[in-house]
N, C-alpha and C positions, 0 to 999 in steps of 0.2 A: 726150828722155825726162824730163829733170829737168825742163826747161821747162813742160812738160803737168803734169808730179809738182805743182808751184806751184800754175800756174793752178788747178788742179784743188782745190788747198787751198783758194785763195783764196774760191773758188766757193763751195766750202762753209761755212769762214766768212762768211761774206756772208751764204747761207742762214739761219745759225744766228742771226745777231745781227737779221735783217730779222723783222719784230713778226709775232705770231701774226694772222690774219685776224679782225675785229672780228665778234664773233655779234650776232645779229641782236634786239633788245630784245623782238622776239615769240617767240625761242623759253622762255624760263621761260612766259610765259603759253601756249604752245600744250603744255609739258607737262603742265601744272595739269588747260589742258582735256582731253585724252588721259583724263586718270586721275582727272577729275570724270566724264568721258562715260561707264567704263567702272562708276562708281560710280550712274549714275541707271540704266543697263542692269541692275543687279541688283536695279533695281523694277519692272522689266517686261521678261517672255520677249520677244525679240524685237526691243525695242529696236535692241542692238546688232548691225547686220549681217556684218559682218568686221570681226576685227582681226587686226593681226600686228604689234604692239609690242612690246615687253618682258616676257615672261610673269609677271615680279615685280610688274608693275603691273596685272594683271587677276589677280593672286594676291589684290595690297592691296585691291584694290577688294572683294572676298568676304570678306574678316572681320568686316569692323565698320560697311556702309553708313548712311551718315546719315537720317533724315527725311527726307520732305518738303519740308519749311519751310527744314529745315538746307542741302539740295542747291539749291533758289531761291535762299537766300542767297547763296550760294557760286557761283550762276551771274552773280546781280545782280553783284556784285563783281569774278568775272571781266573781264563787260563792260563795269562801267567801266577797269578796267586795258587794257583792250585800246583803247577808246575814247582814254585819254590818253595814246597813242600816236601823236602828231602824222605823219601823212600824209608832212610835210616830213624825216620823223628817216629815212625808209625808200627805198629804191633801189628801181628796177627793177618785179619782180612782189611784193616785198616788200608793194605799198599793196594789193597784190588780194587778197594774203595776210592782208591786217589785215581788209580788207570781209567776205571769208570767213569768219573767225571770229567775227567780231559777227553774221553772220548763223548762222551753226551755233546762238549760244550764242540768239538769240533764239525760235531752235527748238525749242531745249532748255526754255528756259523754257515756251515754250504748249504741250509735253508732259509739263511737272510740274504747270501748270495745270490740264490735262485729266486728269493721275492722280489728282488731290487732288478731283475732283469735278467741277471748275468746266465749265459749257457754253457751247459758243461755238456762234457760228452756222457751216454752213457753213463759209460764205464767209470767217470768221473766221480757222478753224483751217485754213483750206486757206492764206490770207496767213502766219499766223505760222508754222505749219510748211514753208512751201514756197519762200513768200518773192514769191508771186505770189497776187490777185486773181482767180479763176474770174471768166467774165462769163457768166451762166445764162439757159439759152432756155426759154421755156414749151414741152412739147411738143408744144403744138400747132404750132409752128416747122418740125417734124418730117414734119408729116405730108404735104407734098408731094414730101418725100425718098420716102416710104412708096407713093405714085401712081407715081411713076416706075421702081419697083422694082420695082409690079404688073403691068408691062410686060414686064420679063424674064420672068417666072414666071407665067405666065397660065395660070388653073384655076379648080377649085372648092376651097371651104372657106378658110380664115383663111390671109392671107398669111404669118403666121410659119411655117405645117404649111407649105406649098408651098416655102419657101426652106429651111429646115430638111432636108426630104428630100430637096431635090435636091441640096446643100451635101453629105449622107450617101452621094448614090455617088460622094464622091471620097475616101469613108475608109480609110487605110491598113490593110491585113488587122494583126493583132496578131502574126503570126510573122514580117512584115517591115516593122516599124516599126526594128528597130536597122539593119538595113542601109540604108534610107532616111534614116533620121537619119547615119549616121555618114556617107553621100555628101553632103549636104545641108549638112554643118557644116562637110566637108570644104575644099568650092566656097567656100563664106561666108570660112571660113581664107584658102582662096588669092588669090582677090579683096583683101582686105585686105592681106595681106602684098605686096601688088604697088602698094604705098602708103604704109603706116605699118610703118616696123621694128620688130619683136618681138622678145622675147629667145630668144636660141638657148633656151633651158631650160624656155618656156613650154608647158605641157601641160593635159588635163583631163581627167576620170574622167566619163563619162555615166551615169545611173543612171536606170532607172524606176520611180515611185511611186505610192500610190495614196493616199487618204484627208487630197486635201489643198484648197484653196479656190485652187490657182492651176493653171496650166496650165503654167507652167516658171519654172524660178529659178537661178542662181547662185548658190554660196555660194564666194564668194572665199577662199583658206586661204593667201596671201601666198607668196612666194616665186615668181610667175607660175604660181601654181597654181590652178585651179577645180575645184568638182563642178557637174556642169550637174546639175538632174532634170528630167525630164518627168515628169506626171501625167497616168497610162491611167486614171482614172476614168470619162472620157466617151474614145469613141473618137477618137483621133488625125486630122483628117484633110490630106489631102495639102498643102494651101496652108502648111499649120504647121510642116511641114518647114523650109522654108527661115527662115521668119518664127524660128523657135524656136533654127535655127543661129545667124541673124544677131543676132537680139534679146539672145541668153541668151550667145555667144559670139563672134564678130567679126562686125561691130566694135563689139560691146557690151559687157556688161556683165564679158567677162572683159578686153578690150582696155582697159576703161578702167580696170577696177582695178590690171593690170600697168605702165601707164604711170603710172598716179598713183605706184604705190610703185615704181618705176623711179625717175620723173624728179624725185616732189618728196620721197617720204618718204626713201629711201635716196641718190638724186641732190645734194639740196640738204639736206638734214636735219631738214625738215619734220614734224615727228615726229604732225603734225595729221591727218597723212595717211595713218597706222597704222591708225585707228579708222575707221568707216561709222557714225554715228546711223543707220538707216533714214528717221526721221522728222524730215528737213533738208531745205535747197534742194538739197543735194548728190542729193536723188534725183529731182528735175524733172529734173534735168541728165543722170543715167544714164537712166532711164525715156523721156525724148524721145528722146536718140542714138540708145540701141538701136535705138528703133522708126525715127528718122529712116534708121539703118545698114541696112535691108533696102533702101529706095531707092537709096540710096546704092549698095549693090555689086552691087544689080542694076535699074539703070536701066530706065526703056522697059519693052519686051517681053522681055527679058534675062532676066526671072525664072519667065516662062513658057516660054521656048524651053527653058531648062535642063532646067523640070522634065520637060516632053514630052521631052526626049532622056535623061534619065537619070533622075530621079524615077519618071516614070508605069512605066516598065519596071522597075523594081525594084522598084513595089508593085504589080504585074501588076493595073493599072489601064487602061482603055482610055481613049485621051487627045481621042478625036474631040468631044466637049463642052468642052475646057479652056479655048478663049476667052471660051464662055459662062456658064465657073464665073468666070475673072478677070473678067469685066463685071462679075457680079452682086457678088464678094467688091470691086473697087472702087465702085462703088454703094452697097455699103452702109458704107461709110467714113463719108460724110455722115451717118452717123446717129449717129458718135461721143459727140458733145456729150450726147445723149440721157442717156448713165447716168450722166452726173454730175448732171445734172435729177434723176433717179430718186433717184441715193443723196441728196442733198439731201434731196430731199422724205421719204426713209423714216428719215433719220438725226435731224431734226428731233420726228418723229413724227406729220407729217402725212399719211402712207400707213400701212397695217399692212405686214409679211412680205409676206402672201399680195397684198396688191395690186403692192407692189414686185417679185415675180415676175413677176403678170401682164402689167404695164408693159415688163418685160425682157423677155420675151416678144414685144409688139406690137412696140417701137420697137428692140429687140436682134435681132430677126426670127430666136427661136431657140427651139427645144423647151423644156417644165419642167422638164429635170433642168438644163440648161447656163444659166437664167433662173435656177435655185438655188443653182446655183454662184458665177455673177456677183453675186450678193444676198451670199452665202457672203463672201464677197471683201471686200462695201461690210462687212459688219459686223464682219470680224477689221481692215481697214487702212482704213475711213471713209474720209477728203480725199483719200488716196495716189493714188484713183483718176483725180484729175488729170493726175495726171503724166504717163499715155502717151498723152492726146490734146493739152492744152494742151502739153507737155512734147515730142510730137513740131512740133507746130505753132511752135513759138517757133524748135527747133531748124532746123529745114528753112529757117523764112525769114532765119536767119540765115546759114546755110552758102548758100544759094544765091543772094544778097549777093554772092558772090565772082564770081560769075559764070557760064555754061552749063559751062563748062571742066572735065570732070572732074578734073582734077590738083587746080585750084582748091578745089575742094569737098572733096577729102580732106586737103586741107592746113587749111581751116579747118574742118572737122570734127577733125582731129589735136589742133588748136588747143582746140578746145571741152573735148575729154574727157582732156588730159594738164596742164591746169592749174586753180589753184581760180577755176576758172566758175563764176558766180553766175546765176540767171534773168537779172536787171539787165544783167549783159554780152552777152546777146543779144539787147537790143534797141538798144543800143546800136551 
């Protein structure tokens, strides 16, 4: 007993005298940024998408915000601080951690640019806030995607009325759209969790809404907590189900928020990783997953056997068309690239409103109210609209990179969405 009594001392002196762990030369600069990010946020709604830092420092941010001029400077500054922060002074993911920030802050800057006035082209502001180059098709590119479509859907009158109404009988009735969702997001959970470990504590509140420019969203509230909503403004229909589980919740946009503040904000002390700009590379990176994460957990025919066994029977839909809705709703995939053409062309001012409608219409292959919503969309978030088609496309070729292997794929999809991923590292 005395023997153990000793060593036991001994240990702990030992402990006491061995040096505190050396912090990391980015964290003073990643709190500056935190609490500069949360000071440009109170010059524009929306800016900031989630935070869950310190409420003393999203206090400070609301008394006294700077200018303009004053928060550029103070960005310009930051990024040279972070800048001479030699590569060689940092460990490990310490150097992706530095990339990171100089790319946030360059973000940052081409959205005090664009507050203060200034116009960028496109192409411009889709680089500085995304961190990535669009490469833009005329739509005439399109329009043999559009031939091939008139195949499936063979009639009279304009090919958007013919895909539109047959897309409308797979709408889910409005008094069983919760139970369809809550099985939907259920399958999405479980799938992933049979992959990526979640925290025992991680939950979400579902809500629906109405009077809004997006179709669904997440609003991260920290602690492995989300609100998912959906918007019933236009009717719901069945394929959204799942797309809206996985997109909005695993293994998207809530998966990736609880591991970032898992493994780097609270994990490592990363405190960079409290904040969301909305308008950063950091949302290529959420925007592609998501949409890459429906492939993902439901491969193949996967995502149609499910809904015919358990979807179509919950929204007392009859399922004998379902292959021929997944033909036509993968067929019109290829026509993605189209709305970033559109909003290009009507954010510049070389289309009006009413023709950027019409345009989302022909090559959107969708009624006028869902063509004024997508318009709706380009005009509250412009370039953002990159993000889920470039932003799925980068992700997918890089997770599938790893190989056919499904372990493979969710291991480097884990990869992608639980550490600071840049565009750049997925081409890489």
């Amino acid at each position: 007993m005395i023997r153990f009594a000793l060593v036991a001392l001994a240990a702990c002196l030992l402990f006491a005298a061995a040096p505190a762990q050396a912090k990391s030369p980015l964290d003073p600069l990643a709190e500056r940024y935190v609490k500069l990010s949360l000071e440009i946020g109170e010059k524009e709604d929306g800016y900031i998408d989630a935070y869950y830092g310190p409420p003393e420092w999203q206090a400070a941010a609301k008394v006294a915000p700077r200018d303009l001029p004053a928060l550029r400077a103070d960005v310009a500054s930051l990024s040279s601080a972070v800048a001479h922060i030699k590569p060689g002074w940092l460990v490990g993911d310490e150097q992706r951690r530095r990339l990171f920030l100089l790319a946030q802050l360059k973000a940052a800057d081409t959205r005090l640019r664009m507050m203060s006035g200034e116009k960028l082209s496109f192409e411009d502001e889709a680089e500085g806030l995304f961190g990535v180059r669009p490469q833009l098709k005329p739509l005439s590119a399109y329009d043999p995607v559009l031939k091939e479509i008139e195949a499936l859907v063979p009639g009279e009158g304009p090919l958007w009325q013919r895909v539109d109404a047959f897309n409308d009988r797979f709408i889910i009735p409005a008094d069983r759209l919760r139970p369809v969702m809550d099985a939907a997001i259920a399958e999405c959970r479980k799938r992933t969790m049979d992959h990526i470990a979640l925290p025992a504590s991680e939950r979400f509140t579902l809500e629906f809404v109405t009077g809004k420019s997006w179709s669904g969203y997440n609003w991260y509230k920290g602690d492995a907590t989300s609100l998912i909503q959906i918007n019933t403004d236009l009717p719901v229909r069945l394929s959204r189900a799942v797309d809206l589980g996985c997109h909005e919740g695993y293994p998207g946009h809530h998966v990736l928020n609880m591991l970032l503040e898992e493994r780097l904000s609270k994990g490592k002390g990363w405190v960079e990783f409290s904040v969301y700009p909305l308008f950063s590379p950091q949302s290529l990176i959420a925007e592609g997953s998501a949409n890459y994460g429906i492939e993902l957990a439901f491969p193949g025919d996967e995502k149609r056997a499910f809904e015919v066994a358990t979807l179509y029977p919950l929204a007392g839909l009859d399922p004998k068309d379902a292959a021929r809705y997944d033909a036509l709703l993968e067929a019109q995939k290829a026509l993605a690239g189209a709305r970033f053409t559109i909003a290009s062309e009507y954010l510049s001012g070389r289309i009006t409103k009413d023709q950027a409608i019409a345009l989302t219409q022909t090559y959107g292959l969708v009624s006028a109210k869902r063509a004024a919503q997508t318009v709706a969309f380009t005009e509250q978030y412009r370039s953002y609209v990159i993000n889920y088609g470039l932003g799925l496309d980068m992700v997918r070729a890089f997770v599938e990179r790893a190989g056919p292997d499904p372990a493979a794929r969710w291991t480097a999809m884990e990869w992608v969405i639980s550490g600071p991923t840049l565009p750049g590292d997925l081409l890489r």
